[in-house]
C-alpha positions in Angstrom: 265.0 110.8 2.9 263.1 107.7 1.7 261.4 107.3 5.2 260.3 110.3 5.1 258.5 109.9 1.9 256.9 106.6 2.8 255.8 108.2 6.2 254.4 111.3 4.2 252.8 108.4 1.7 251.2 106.8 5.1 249.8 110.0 6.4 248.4 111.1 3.0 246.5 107.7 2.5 245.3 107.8 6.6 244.0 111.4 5.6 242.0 110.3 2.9 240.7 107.4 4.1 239.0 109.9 7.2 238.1 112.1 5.3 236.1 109.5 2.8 234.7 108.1 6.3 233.4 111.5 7.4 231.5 111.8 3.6 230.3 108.4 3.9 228.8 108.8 7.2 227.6 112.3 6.7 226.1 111.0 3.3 224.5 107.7 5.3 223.1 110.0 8.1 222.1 113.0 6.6 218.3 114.6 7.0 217.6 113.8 3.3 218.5 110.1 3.7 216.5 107.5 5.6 218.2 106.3 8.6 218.9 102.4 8.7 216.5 102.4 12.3 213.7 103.6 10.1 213.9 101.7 7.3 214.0 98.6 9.3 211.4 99.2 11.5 209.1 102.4 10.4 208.0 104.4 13.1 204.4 104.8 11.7 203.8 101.4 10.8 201.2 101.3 7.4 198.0 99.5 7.4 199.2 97.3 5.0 202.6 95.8 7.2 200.5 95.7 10.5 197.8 93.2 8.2 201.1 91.6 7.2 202.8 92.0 10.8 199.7 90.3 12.1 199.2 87.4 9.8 203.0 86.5 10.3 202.5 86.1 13.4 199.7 84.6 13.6 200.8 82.2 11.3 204.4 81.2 13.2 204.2 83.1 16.7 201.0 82.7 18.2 200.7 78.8 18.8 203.7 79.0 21.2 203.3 82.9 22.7 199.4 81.8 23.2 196.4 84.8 23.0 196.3 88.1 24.6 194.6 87.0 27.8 196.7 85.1 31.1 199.5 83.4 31.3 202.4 84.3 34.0 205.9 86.2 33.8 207.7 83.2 34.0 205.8 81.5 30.8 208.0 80.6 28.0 207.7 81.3 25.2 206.6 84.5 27.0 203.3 85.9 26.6 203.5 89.0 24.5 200.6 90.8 27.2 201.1 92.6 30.4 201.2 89.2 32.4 204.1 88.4 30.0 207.6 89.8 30.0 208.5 90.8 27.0 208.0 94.2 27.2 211.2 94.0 29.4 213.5 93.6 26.9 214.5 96.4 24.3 213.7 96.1 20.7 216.8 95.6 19.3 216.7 92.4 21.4 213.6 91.0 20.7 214.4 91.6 16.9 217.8 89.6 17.7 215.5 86.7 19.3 213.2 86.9 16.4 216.4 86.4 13.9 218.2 83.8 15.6 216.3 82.7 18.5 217.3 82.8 22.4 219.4 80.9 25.1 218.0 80.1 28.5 218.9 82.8 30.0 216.5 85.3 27.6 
């Protein structure tokens, strides 16, 4: 009889901590709540965080990624142009490099 209550005590607690789960993640992705993608990278950029975007890196970026014009795929730091390769990798990666730099093999 006491297993039973402890196993009835297990599945109570395993229910509520779903169901919690489900209200947290319907709460954290719901239409009236910004989604973490957005907030961390706005789809419609302002004119005030490109000015900012572009004097960060202008300030830390550009003296090794070099100007718009030239340079080869195989450049590194890459160029961050249509000779570079950059645009090969997805965003979540590039952020990730940004954050904590790369290995040789990026």
């Amino acid at each position: 009889m006491n297993e039973r209550r402890v196993l009835l005590a297990a599945l109570g607690i395993l229910i509520f901590v779903c169901l919690a789960a489900i209200v947290f993640i319907a709460i954290l992705f719901s239409a009236s709540s910004p989604r973490l993608e957005t907030l961390i990278f706005p789809r419609t950029p302002t004119l005030p965080a490109l000015a900012r975007g572009e004097k960060l890196y202008n300030d830390n970026c550009l003296v090794c990624h070099l100007g718009r014009e030239g340079g080869t795929m195989m450049d590194y730091p890459p160029r961050h142009n249509a000779n570079g390769h950059t645009w090969h990798h997805p965003d979540c990666e590039l952020t990730y490099i940004i954050l904590y730099g790369s290995n040789e093999m990026t």
